[in-house]
MDAnalysis code that builds the backbone (N, CA, C; Angstrom):
import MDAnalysis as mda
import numpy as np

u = mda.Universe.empty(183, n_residues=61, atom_resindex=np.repeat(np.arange(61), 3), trajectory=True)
u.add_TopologyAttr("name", ["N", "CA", "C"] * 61)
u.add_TopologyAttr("resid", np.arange(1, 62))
u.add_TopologyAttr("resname", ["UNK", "UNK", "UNK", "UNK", "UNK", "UNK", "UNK", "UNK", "UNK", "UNK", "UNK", "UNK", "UNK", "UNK", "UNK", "UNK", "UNK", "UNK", "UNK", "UNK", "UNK", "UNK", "UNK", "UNK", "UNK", "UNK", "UNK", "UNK", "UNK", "UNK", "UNK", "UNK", "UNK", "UNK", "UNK", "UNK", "UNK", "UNK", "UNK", "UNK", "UNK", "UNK", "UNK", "UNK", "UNK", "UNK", "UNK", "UNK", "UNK", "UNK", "UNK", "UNK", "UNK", "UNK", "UNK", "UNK", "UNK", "UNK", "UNK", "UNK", "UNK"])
u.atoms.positions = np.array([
    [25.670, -70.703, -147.069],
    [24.580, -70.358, -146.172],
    [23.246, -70.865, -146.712],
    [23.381, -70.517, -147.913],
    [21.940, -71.388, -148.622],
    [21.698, -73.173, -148.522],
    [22.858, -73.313, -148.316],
    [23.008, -74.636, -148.703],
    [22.282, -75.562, -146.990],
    [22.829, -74.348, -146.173],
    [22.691, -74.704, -144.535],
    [21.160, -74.721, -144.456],
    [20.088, -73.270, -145.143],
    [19.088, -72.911, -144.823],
    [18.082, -74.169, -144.962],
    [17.874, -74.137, -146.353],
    [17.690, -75.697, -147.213],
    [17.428, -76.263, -146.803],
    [19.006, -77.059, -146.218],
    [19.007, -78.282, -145.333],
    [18.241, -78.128, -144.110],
    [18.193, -77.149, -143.178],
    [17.164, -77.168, -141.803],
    [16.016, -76.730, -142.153],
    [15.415, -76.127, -142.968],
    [14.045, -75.803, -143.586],
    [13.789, -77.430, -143.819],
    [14.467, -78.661, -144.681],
    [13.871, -80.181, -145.076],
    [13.966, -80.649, -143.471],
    [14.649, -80.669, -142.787],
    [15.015, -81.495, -141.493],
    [13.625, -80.249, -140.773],
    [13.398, -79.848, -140.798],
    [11.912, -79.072, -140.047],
    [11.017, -79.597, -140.606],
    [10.611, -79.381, -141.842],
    [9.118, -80.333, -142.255],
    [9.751, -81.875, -142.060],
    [10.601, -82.489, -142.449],
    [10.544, -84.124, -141.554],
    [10.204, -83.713, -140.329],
    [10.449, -83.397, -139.254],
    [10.034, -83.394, -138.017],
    [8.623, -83.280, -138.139],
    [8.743, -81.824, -138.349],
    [6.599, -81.524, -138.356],
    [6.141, -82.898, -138.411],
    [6.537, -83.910, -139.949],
    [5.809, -84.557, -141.319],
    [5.493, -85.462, -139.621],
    [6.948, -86.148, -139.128],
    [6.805, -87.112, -138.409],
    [5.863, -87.150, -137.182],
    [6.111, -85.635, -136.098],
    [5.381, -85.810, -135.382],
    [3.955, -85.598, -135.779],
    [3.663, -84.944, -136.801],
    [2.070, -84.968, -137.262],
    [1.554, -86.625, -137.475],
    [2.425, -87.241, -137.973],
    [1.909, -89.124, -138.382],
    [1.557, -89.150, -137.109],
    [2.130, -88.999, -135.772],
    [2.215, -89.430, -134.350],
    [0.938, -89.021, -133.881],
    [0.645, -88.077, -133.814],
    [-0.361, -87.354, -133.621],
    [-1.962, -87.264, -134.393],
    [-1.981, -87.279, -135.257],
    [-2.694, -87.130, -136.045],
    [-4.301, -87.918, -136.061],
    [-5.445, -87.694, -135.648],
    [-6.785, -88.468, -136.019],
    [-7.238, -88.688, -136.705],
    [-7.833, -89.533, -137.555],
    [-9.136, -89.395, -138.395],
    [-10.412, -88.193, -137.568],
    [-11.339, -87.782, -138.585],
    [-11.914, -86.947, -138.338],
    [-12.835, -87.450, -139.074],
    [-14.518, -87.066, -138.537],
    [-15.764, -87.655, -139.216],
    [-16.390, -86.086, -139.473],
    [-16.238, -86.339, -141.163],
    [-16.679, -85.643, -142.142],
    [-18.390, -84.976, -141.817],
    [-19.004, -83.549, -141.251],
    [-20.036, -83.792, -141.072],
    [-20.841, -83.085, -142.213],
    [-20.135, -82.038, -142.792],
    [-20.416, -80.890, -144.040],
    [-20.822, -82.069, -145.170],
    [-22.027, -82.070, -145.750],
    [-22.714, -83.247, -146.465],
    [-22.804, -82.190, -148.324],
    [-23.202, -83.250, -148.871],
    [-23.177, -82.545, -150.285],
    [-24.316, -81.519, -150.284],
    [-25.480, -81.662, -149.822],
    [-26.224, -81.609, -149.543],
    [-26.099, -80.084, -149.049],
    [-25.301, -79.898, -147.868],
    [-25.347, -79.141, -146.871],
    [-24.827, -77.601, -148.408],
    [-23.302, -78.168, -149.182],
    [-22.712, -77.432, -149.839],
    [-23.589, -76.880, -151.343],
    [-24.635, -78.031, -151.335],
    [-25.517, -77.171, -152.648],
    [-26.206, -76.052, -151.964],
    [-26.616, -76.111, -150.716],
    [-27.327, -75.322, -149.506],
    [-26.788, -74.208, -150.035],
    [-25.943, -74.319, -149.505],
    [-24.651, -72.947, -149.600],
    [-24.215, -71.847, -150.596],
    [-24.066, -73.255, -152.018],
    [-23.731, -72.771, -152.727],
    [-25.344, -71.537, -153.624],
    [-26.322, -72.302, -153.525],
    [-27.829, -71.960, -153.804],
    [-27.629, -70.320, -152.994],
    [-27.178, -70.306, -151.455],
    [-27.748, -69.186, -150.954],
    [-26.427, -67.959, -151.683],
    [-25.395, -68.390, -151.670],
    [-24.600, -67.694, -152.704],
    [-25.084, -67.354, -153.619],
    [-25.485, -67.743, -154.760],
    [-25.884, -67.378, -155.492],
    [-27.452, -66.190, -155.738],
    [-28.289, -66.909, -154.695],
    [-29.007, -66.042, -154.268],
    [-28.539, -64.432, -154.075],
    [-27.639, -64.593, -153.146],
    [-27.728, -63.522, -152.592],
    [-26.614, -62.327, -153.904],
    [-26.091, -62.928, -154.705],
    [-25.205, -62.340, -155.572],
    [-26.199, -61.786, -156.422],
    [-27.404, -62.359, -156.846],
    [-28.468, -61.837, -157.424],
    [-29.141, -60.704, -156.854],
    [-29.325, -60.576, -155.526],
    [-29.701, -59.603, -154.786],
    [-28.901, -58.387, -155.251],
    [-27.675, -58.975, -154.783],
    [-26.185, -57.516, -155.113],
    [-26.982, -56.945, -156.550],
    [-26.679, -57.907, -157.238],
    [-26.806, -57.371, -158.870],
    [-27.814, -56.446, -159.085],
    [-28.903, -56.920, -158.673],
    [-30.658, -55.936, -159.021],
    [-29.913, -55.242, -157.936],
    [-29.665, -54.841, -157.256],
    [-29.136, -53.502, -156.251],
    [-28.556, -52.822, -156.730],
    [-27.447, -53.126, -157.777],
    [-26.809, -52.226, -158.258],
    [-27.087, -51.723, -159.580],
    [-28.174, -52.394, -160.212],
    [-28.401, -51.420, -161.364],
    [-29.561, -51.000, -161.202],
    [-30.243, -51.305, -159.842],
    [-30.994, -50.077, -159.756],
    [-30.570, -48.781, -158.925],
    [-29.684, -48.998, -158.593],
    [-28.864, -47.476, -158.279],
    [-28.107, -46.881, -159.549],
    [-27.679, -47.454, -160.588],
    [-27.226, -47.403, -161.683],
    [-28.553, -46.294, -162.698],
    [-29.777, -46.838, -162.386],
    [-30.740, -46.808, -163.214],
    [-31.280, -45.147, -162.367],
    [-30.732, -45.143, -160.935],
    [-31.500, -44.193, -160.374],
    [-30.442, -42.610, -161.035],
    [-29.338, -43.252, -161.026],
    [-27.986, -41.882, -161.093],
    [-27.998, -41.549, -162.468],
])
């Protein structure tokens, strides 16, 4: 039975693999490096926020 599962679990991703080649577009990249230092900056920001928030509730208890 294992041996059956296996085998139609590989013969399912070939199919997927194939009809995805068939199908499949290129796609134009619009998220810029730029955009992800953005991101990453307001992350960080805002983790700083968390932090002084919590030890001044820390500081209040």
């Amino acid at each position: 039975m294992k041996l059956y599962l296996r085998s139609r679990r590989r013969s399912l991703v070939i199919a997927f693999i194939a009809r995805y080649n068939q199908t499949a577009r290129p796609f134009s990249w619009k998220y810029t490096a730029d955009d992800l230092a953005g991101l990453i900056r307001r992350i960080s920001e805002h983790e700083e926020q968390d932090t002084m928030h919590q030890s001044g509730l820390a500081m209040a208890a």
